[in-house]
N, C-alpha and C positions, 0 to 999 in steps of 0.2 A: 504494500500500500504506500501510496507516495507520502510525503510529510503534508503535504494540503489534506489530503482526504485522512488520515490519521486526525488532522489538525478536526477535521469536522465529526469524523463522529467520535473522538473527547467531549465535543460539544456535547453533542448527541446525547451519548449518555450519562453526564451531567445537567440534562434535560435545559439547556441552551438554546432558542431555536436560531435557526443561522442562516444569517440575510445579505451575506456579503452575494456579491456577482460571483461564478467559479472563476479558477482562473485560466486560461486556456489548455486544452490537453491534448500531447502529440498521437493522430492514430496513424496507422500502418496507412500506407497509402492505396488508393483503389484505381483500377478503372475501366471503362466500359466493358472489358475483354473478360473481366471478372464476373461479369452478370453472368455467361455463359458458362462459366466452369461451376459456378455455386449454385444460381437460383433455378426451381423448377420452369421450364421455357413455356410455360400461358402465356408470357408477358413476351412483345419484340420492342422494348423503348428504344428510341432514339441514339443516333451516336454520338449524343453527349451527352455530361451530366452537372446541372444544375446543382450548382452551391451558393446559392447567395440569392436575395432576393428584398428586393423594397418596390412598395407600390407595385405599377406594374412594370417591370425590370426585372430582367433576371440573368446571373454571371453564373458563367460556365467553369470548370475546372480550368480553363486556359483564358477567362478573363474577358471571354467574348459576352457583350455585352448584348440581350433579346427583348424585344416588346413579345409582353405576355395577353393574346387573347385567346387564351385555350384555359385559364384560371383554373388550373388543377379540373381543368371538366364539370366546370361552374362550381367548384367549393371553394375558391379562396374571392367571396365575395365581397370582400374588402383590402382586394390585394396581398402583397406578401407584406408581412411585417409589420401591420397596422399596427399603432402604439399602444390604441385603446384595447386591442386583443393581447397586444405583447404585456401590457402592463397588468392584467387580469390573469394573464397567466402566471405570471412571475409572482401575483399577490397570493394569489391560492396553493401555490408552488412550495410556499413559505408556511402553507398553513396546516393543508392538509390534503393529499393524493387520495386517496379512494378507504374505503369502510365496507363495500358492498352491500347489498338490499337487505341484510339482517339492523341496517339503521337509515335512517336518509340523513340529508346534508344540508347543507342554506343551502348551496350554489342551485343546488338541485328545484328546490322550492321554488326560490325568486327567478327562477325561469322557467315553470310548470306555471307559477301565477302573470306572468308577463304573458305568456303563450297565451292561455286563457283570456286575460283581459282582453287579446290584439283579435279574438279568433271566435267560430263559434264555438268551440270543444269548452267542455267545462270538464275534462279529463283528459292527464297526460300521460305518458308510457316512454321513458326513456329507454336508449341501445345506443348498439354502436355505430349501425350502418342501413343503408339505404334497403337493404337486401332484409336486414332484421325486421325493421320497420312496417315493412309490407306481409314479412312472415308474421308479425303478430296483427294486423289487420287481417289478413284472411282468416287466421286463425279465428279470430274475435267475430267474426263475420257469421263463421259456420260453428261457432259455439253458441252465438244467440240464435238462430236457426233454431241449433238443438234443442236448446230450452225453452224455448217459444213456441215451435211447433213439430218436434219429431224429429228422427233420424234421416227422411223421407226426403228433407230441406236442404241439401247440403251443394247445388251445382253451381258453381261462380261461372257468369259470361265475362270474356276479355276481349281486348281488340286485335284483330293483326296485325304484325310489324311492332308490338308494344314488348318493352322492358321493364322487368319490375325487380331484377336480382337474380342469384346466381345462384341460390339454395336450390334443393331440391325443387322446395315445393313452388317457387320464385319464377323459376326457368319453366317450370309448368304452367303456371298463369303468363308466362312472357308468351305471347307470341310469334315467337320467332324459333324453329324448330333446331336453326344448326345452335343453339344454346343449350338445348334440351334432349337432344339423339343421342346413343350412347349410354346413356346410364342409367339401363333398364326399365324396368314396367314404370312409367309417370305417372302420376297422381290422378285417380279418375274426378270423373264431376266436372270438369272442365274441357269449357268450347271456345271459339275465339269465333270473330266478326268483322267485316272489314268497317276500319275506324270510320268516323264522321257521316256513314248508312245507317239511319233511323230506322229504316224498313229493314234490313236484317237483323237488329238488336231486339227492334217488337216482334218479328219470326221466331227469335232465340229465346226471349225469357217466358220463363212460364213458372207455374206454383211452386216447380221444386227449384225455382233458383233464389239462393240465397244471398248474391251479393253481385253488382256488377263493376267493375274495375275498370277505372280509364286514366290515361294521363291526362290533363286538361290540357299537353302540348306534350305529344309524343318527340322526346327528349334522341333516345339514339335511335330512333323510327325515323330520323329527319326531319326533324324540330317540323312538326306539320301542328300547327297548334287547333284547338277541338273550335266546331262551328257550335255557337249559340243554340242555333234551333238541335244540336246534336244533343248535346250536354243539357237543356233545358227537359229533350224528349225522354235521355236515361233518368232525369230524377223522376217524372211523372209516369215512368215504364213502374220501379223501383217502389213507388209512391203504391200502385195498380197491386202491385205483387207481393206487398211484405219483404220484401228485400232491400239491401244496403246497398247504397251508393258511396263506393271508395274511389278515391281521387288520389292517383299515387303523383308525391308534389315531389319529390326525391330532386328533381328537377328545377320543376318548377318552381317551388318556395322560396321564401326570404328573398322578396325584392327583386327575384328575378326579371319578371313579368311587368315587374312599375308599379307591382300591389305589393303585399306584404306577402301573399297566395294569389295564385292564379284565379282560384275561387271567387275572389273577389272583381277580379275583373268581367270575370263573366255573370257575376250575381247567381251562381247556383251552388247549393250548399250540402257539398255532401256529409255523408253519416260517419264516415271514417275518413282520416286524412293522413298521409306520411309523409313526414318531412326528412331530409340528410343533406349532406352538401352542405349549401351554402349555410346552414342553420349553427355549425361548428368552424364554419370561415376557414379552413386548414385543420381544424383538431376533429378527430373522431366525435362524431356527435350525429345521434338518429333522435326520432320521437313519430311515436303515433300518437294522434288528436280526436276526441272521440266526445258525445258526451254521457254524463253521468249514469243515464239509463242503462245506454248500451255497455259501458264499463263493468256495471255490477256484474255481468258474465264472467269476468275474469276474477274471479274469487281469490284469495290468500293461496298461492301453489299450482294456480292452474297455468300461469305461465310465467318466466319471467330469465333476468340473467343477470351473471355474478358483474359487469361491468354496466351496466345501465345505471345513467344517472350520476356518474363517478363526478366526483368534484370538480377536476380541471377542467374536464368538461362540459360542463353548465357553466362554471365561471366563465370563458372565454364565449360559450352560444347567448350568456346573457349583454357578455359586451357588443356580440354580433346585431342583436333583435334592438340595443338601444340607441346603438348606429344607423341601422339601417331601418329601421321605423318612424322614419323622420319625414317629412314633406317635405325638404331638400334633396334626403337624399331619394325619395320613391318619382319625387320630379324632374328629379335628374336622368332617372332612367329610361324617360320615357322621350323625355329630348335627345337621351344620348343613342336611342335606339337611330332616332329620325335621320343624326347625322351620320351612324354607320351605312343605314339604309342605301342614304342618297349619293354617296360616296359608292358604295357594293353596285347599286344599280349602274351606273356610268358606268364600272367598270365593267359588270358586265355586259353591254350596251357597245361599247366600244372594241372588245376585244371577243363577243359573240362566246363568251363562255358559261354564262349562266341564263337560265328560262326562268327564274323565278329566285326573288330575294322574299322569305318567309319569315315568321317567329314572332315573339313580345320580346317587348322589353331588352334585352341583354343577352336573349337567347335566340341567335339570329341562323338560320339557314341559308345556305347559298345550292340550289338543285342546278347542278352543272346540264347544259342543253346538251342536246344530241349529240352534237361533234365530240364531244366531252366525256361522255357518259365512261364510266366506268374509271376515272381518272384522277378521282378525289387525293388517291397516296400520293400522283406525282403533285400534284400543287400543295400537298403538304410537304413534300423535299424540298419544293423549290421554295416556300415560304421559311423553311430552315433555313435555306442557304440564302436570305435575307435578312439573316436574324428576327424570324418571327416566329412565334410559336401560335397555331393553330389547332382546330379540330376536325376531325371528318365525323358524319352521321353517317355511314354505310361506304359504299363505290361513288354514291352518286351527289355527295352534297357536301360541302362545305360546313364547318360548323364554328362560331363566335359565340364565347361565355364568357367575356374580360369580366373583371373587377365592378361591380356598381360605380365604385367610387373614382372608375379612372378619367385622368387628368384628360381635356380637351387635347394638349399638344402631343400625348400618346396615342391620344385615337387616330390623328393628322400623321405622327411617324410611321408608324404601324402597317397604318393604311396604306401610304407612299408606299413601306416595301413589299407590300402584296401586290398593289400594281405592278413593281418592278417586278418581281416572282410570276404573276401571269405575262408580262411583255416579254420574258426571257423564253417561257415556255410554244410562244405564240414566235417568235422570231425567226 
């Protein structure tokens, strides 16, 4: 043990607590070549790797310096290194790290009652991730079924091309089948539907369906955000049938959208809600949104996990919700959509590479045209070798999740090198 970490826990146990900053520590050195030899290959990242980050900026092991609109894939919704997050971390950091669900926590509380006040839920369900979230919403879904009306109640309708997570039972309600083949008999009771078709969703639900599941803006579906009269038509399906209307917000949440939820922009209000991403700003942080009727299903034991609700993490989702539940910043989002848009549309316009610029808010799509199709990876290389960091939603689209809070002259840098990234590739 070095003489610094000796030095700390003397402290320690002498029951000290201990607030200095560390002081820097040398590790073994890494790099890219190393993913390959160690980590399981699900993952193909990039060839390089990210050390450093403010705002939206981010520096490479070689000091190469990137405009970030790929925002950790809409979770770093306040940039890298926000003070108000950095400082909430560092305060709880000091105080107290985790207890697990044998006690709760303030951090925990003062962001279950923030949640609540901002939201319809008048119950919250903290995890860790986006994938958890949705597992305990369906679960919750077809446990009030159960008790309500019989074993008989139990078949969830989803949409196609929708994402909800990588669980077992997650990749089953997802949509999308190369997610889900492979790892044998799948979860029955579940159909899918093509998204934003009214008249196949009323073909679909009937008395034994117990919950329907939508994005209110299908996220890695190609940010296709849901039509009014679609989303108006599943609650009144939902409403007809004794069934829950869930709204996986994974996505879409915390200010994405220009709302606080997506929900709110469209004014339809469903029975369960899941939030991740943006909701932990960088730190692991999920929650299900429910209210109190529908909760009582979940009894003392019927569901739950050893990391849900953990301290650090509500402390830093609570600095997220009181940043970004602001009328500056929710107005900001909704102007800074305007001027990606109108910037994206030219470009596409000009260089005949996009049919259609989509999305709310800060969750923007770009569907590559014809000529294009299938070509999303190379304008992600070539936005690399622009120093930009991007996303794609499938082969065929484009995907922008920057920061709420990023600056106007990153949006203008940014942008410039994506133009230059499609002018190279059009050349």
């Amino acid at each position: 043990m070095s003489p610094y970490n000796l030095s700390i826990a003397r402290q320690f146990q002498a029951g000290v607590p201990h607030q200095e900053t560390p002081m820097s520590v040398e590790h073994a050195a890494v790099q890219r070549a190393d993913f390959d030899q160690v980590m399981v290959p699900n993952y193909a990242p990039a060839g390089f790797i990210p050390v450093r980050g403010a705002g939206s900026r981010v520096w490479d092991q070689a000091g190469r310096e990137l405009v970030d609109f790929s925002g950790g894939i809409a979770v770093n919704v306040l940039g890298h290194c926000h003070p108000a997050l950095v400082g909430a971390l560092t305060e709880q950091a000091n105080n107290l790290w985790h207890v697990s669900n044998v006690f709760t926590n303030e951090p925990t509380l003062r962001l279950a009652k923030k949640l609540v006040d901002a939201t319809f839920a008048e119950r919250v369900f903290f995890c860790n991730s986006g994938a958890e979230a949705n597992e305990a919403a369906f679960k919750l879904a077809r446990r009030v079924a159960h008790d309500q009306y019989g074993p008989e109640k139990y078949e969830i309708i989803a949409a196609l091309n929708s994402f909800h997570g990588r669980t077992l039972f997650t990749v089953s309600v997802g949509g999308q089948p190369k997610y889900s083949d492979g790892f044998g008999p799948k979860i029955t009771g579940i159909s899918h539907v093509p998204y934003n078709d009214l008249d196949a969703l009323k073909a679909a639900v009937t008395d034994k369906t117990c919950a329907v599941v939508l994005e209110p803006i299908q996220g890695e579906g190609g940010v296709l955000p849901g039509q009014l009269e679609y989303l108006q038509g599943a609650r009144k399906l939902c409403d007809e049938h004794n069934a829950l209307l869930v709204f996986d917000e994974v996505q879409s949440g915390m200010g994405r959208s220009g709302h606080l939820f997506a929900y709110m922009h469209y004014g339809v209000t469903p029975d369960i809600l899941s939030s991740a991403k943006s909701i932990g700003g960088g730190f692991p942080l999920a929650a299900m949104l429910t209210t109190e009727k529908l909760a009582k299903h979940f009894a003392v034991g019927v569901h739950g996990t050893t990391y849900g609700g953990n301290p650090l993490a509500c402390a830093v989702g609570e600095a997220v919700i009181d940043v970004v539940n602001t009328p500056e910043v929710l107005a900001g989002v909704q102007r800074k959509h305007q001027q990606f848009k109108t910037r994206l549309e030219s470009i596409g316009q000009q260089y005949g590479v996009f049919s259609e610029v989509r999305g709310l808010g800060l969750l923007i799509g770009c569907v590559l045209s014809d000529a294009w199709k299938g070509k999303a990876k190379d304008i992600f290389n070539a936005a690399e070798a622009q120093d930009l960091m991007i996303l794609q939603a499938g082969p065929d689209v484009i995907r922008f999740a920057p920061s709420l809070v990023i600056e106007d002259a990153d949006i203008e840098e940014g942008l410039n090198r994506f133009e230059r990234a499609i002018a190279k590739l059009t050349s």
